[in-house]
C-alpha positions as CSV (number, residue, x, y, z in Angstrom):
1,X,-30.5,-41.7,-34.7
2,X,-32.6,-41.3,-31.6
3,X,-33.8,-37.8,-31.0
4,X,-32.0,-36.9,-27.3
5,X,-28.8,-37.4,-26.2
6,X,-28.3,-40.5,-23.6
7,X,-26.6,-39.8,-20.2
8,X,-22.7,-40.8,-21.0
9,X,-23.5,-38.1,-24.2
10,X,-24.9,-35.7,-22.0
11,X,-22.0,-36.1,-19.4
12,X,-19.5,-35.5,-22.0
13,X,-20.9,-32.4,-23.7
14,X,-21.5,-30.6,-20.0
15,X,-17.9,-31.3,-19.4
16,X,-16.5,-29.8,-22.7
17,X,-18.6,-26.4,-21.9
18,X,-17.1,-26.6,-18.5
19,X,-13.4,-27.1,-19.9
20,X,-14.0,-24.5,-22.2
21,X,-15.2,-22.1,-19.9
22,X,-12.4,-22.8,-17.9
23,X,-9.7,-22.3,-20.2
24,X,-11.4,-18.8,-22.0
25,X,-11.3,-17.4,-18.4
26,X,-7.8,-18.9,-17.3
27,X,-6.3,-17.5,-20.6
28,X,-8.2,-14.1,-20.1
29,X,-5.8,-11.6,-18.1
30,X,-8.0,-9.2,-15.4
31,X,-8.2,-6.7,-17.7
32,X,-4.8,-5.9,-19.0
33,X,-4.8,-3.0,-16.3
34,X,-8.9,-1.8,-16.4
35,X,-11.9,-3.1,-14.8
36,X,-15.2,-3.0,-16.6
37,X,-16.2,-0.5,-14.1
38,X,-13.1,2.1,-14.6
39,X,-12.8,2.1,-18.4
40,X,-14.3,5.2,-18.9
41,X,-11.4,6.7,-16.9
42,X,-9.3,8.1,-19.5
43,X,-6.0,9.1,-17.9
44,X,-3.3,6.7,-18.1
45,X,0.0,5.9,-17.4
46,X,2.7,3.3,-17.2
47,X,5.0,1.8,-14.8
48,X,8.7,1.6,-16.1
49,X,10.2,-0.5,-13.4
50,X,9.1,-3.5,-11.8
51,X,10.3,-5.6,-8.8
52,X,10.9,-9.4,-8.8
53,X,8.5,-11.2,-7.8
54,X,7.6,-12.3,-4.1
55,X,8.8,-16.2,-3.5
56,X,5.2,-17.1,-3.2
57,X,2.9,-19.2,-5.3
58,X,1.6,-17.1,-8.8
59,X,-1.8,-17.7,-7.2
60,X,-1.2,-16.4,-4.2
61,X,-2.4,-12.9,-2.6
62,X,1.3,-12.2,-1.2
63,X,2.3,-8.9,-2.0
64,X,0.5,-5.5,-0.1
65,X,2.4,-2.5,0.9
66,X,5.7,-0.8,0.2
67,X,7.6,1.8,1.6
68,X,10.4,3.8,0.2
69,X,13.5,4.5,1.6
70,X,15.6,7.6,0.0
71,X,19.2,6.8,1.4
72,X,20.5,9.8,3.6
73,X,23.7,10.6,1.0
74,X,23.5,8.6,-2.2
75,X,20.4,8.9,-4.0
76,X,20.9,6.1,-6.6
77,X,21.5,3.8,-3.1
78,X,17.7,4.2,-2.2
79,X,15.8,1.5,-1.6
80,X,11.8,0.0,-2.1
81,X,11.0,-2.3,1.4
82,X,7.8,-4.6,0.4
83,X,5.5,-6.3,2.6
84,X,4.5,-10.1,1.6
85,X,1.8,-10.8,3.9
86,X,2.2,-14.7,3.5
87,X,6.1,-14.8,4.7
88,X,8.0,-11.5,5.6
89,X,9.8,-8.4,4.6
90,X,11.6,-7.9,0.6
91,X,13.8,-4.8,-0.1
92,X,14.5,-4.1,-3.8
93,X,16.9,-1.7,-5.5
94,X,15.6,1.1,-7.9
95,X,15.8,-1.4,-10.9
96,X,13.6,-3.6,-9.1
97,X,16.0,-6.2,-8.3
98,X,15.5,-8.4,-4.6
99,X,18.5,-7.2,-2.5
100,X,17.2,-9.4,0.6
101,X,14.3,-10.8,1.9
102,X,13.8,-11.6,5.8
103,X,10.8,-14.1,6.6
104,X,9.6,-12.4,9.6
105,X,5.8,-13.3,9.8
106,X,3.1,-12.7,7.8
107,X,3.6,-8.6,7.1
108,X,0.4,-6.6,5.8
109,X,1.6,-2.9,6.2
110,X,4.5,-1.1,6.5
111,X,6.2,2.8,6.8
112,X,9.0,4.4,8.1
113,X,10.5,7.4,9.5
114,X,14.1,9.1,9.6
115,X,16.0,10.2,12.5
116,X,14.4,8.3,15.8
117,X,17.5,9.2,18.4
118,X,18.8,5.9,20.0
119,X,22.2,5.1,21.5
120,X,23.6,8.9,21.4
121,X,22.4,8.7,17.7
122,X,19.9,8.7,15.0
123,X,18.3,5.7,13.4
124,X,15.7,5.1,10.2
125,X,12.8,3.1,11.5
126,X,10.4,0.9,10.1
127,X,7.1,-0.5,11.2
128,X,5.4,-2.9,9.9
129,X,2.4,-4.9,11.5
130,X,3.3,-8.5,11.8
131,X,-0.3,-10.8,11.4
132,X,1.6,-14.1,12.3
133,X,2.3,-12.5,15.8
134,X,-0.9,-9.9,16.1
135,X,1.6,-7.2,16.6
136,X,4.0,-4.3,15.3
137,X,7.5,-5.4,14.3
138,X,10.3,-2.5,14.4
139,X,13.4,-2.2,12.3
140,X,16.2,-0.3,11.9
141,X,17.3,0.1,8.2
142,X,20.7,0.2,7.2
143,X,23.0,0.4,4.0
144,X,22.2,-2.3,0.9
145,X,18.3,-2.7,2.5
146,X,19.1,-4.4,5.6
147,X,16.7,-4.8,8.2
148,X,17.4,-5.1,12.4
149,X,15.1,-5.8,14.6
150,X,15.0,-3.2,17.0
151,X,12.2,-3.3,19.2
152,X,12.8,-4.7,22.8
153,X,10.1,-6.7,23.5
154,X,7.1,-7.6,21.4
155,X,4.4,-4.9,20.7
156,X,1.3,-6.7,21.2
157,X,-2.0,-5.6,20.1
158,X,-5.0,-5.5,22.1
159,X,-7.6,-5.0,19.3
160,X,-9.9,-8.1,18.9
161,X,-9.4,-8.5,15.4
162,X,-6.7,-9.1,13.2
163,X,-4.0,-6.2,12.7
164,X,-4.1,-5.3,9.4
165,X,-3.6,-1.2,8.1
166,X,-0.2,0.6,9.6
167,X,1.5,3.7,9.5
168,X,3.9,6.2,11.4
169,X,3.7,9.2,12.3
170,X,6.2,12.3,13.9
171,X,4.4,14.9,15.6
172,X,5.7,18.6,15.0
173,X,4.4,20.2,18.3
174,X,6.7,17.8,19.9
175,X,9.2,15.3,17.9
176,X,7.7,12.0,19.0
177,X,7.2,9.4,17.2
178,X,4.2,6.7,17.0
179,X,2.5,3.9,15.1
180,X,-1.0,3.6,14.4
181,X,-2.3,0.0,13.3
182,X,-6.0,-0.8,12.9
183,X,-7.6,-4.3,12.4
184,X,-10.2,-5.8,10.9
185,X,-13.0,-4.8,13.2
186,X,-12.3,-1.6,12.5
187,X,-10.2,-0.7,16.1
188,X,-7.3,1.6,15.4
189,X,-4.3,2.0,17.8
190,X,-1.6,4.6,18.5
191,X,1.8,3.5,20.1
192,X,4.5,6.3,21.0
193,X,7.7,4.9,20.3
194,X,11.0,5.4,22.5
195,X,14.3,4.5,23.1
196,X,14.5,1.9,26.0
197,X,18.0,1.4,26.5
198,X,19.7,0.0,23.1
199,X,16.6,-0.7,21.5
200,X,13.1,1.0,20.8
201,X,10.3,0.6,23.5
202,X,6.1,1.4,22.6
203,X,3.0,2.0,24.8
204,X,-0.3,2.3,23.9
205,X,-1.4,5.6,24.1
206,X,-5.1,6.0,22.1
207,X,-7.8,3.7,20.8
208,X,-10.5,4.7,18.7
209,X,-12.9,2.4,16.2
210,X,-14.3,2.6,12.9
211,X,-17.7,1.4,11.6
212,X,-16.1,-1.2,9.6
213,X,-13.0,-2.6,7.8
214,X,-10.1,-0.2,7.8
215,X,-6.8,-1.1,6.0
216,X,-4.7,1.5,4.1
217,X,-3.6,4.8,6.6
218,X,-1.2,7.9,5.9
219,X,-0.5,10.2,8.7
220,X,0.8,13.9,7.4
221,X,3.8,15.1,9.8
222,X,3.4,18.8,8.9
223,X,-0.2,19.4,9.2
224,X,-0.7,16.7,12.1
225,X,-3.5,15.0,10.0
226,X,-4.3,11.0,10.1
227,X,-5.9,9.9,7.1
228,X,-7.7,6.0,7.2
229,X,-9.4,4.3,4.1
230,X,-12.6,2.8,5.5
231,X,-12.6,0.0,2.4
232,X,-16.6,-0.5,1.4
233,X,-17.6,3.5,3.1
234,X,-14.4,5.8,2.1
235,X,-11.6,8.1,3.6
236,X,-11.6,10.0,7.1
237,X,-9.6,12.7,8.4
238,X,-8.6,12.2,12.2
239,X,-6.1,14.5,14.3
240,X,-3.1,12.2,14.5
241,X,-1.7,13.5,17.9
242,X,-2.6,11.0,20.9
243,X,-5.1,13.2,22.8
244,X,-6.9,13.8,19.1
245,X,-10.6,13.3,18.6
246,X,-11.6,9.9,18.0
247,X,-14.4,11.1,15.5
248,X,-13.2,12.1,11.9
249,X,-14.0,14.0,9.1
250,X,-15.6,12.1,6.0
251,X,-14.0,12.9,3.2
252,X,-15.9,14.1,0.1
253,X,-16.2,12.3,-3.1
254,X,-14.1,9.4,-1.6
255,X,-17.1,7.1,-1.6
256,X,-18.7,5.3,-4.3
257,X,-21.3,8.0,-4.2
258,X,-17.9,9.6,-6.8
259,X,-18.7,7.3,-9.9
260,X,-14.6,6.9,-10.5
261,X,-14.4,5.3,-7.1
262,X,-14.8,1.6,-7.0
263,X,-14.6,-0.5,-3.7
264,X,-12.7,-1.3,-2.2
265,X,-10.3,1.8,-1.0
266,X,-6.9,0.8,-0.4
267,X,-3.6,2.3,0.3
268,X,-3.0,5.9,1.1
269,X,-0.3,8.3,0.8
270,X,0.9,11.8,0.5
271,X,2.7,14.0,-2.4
272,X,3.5,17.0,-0.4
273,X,4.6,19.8,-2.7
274,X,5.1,22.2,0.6
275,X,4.3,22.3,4.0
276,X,1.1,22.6,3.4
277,X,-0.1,21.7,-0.2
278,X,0.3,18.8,-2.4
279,X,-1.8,15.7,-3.0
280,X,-3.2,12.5,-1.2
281,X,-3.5,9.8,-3.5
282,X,-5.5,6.6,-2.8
283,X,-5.8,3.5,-4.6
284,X,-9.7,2.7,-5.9
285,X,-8.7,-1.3,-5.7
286,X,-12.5,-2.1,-7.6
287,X,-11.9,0.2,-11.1
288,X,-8.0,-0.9,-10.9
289,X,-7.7,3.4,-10.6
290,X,-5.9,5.8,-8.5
291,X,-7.6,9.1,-7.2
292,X,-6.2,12.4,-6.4
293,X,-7.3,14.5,-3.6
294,X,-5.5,17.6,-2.4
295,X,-3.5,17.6,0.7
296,X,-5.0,21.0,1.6
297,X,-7.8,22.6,3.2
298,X,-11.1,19.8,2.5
299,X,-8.9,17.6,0.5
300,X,-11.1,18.7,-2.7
301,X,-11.4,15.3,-5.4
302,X,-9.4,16.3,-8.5
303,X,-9.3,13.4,-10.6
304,X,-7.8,9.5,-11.2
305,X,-5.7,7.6,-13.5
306,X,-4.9,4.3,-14.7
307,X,-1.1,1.9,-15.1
308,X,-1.6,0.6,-18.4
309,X,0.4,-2.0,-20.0
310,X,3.7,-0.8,-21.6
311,X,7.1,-2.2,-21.3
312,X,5.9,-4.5,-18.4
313,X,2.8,-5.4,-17.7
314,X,-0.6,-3.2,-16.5
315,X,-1.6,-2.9,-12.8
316,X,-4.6,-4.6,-11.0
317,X,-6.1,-4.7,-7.6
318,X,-3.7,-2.3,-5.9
319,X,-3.6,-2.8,-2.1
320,X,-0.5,-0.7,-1.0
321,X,1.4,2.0,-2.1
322,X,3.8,5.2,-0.8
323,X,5.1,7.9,-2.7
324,X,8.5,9.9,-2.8
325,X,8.5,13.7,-3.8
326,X,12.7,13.4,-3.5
327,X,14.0,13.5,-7.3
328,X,15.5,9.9,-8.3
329,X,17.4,8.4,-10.9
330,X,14.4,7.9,-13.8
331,X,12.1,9.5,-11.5
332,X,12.8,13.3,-11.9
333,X,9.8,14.6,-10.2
334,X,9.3,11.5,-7.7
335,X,8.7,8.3,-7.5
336,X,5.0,6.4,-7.2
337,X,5.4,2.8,-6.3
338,X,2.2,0.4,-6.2
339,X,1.1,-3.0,-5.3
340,X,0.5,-5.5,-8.4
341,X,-2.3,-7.9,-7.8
342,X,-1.8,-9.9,-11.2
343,X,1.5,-9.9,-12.3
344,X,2.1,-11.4,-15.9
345,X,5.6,-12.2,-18.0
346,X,3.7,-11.5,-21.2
347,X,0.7,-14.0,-20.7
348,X,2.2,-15.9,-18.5
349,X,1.1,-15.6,-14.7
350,X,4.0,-14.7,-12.2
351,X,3.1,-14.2,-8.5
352,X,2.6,-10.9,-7.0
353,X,5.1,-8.0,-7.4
354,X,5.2,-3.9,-7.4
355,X,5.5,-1.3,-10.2
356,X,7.5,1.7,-9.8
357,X,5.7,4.6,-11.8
358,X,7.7,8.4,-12.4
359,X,5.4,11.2,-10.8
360,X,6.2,13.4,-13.7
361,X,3.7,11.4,-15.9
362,X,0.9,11.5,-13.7
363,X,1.1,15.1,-13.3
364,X,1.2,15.7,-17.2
365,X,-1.9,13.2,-17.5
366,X,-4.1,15.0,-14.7
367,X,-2.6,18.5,-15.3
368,X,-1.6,18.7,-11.6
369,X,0.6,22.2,-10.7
């Protein structure tokens, strides 16, 4: 037997390393809900609802943001609106099921407000910024998760870049109401939004840039603040009223300088548990974690938890995700609802979804008031 192997040997034996590589990390989910780098965070909790799945490809990044929708007079009729930035616009009912899906463009991010007055009445609005058209797409939302267009023309951007981030917000010192949108250059835009006849008219009122790559925004109505995740630096604090400051206030402990923060940072939202207090919870996308700030004064760092595995499957790679203090069916103190960046049927890949988690367990895990 001669003492090396020959080429066609050789050729073989890389190949069956390669296959086997392959096939350990194919059949290896992303951590059944923790990163390497966020083990050591020890609070955990579970999701107990989950929403079908987005019509994409299981390999494709499809799913992003969602927004929740608490319906005006029956609560059990609310209703979760997704973003599936590769085709449009899902709504789901509060067991997850798909009650329509509209393929409107390629939709990143998307919020909504109640009670924008149009035709002698009041409408729920939502915006969502449409990457297919570079712009912000309005709707009116209606009973069973329906979605009308509503704005009258289309509401171009002028950043540079590629929209990305949105969110609304209503000023208190005077009722209007506006979109912010921010690209991936870092420019930020503010539209006021208006009734233009039957439908809802926007002008650009304020521009401002960050250093880099924005994405997940959350304006607060009550106290007037803008919060934007700056993905690889952290968050900042901006006055969200048009003739605001364009320079914000960093954020302590929402960089990686905080070891339980992993790049990049994600969605935002707010848990108001007053006018004034409450929480503002981002998603640490890298350590597959979500940290708690409070709403209040310097937004002081209090801690982060984990979506384990349970009934359904664990959460990974969050992008999105809002937040409803409103008491729901299964959800007595709120409802927490969260992209899923690998969805799984047991072992088996689906493609991309969200996971609705109660608020009640995160504040027993973190020992919130």
């Amino acid at each position: 037997m001669k003492p090396y192997l020959r080429l066609k040997d050789l050729s073989l034996f890389v190949f069956f390393i390669l296959l086997f590589v392959f096939l350990s990390y194919s059949c290896n989910r992303p951590g059944e809900g923790s990163a390497k780098a966020g083990k050591h965070i020890s609070n955990t909790v579970i999701a107990t609802v989950e929403t079908q799945p987005t019509p994409q490809g299981k390999n494709t990044d499809s799913a992003d943001d969602p927004a929740i929708w608490v319906h005006p007079e029956s609560i059990i009729k609310s209703v979760i609106i997704g973003t599936d930035k590769k085709g449009g616009l899902a709504t789901y009912d509060l067991t997850g099921k798909q009650l329509n899906y509209y393929a409107t463009g390629d939709m990143n991010n998307c919020d909504l407000r109640y009670g924008f007055a149009l035709n002698g009445g009041t409408i729920d609005i939502l915006a969502a910024s449409n990457r297919t058209m570079q712009s912000v797409s309005l709707f009116r939302i209606v009973e069973n998760g329906g979605l009308d267009s509503v704005h009258n023309r289309i509401i171009q951007s002028e950043m540079s870049g590629e929209v990305y981030g949105l969110c609304m917000y209503q000023s208190k010192k005077t009722g209007l109401f506006y979109v912010f949108v921010n690209g991936k250059s870092g420019e930020v835009e503010q539209y006021e939004l208006f009734a233009d006849e039957n439908k809802v008219g926007a002008k650009l009122v304020r521009s401002f840039k960050l250093g880099t790559q924005p994405e997940g925004m959350v304006a607060d109505d009550e106290t007037g603040n803008l919060y934007i995740g700056e993905e690889a630096a952290g968050i900042w604090k901006f006055d969200a009223e048009p003739n605001g400051s364009g320079k914000g206030v960093f954020i302590k402990n929402s960089s990686e300088e905080n070891p339980n923060i992993k790049y990049d940072i994600e969605g935002l939202t707010i848990y108001p548990t007053d006018s004034v207090n409450g929480y503002l919870i981002a998603s640490s996308q890298g350590n597959y974690s979500y940290v708690v700030f409070e709403r209040q004064g310097e937004n002081k760092y209090i801690g982060n938890f984990r979506i384990l595995e349970g009934t359904i499957d664990g959460v990974e790679e969050t992008d999105g995700l809002d937040i409803s203090n409103v008491p729901l069916p299964g959800f007595p103190k709120g409802i927490l609802v969260v992209h899923d960046g690998f969805n799984y049927d047991g072992k088996k890949k689906k493609s991309q979804n969200f996971k609705y988690i109660s608020w009640e367990e995160v504040v027993k895990v973190l020992n919130l008031n």
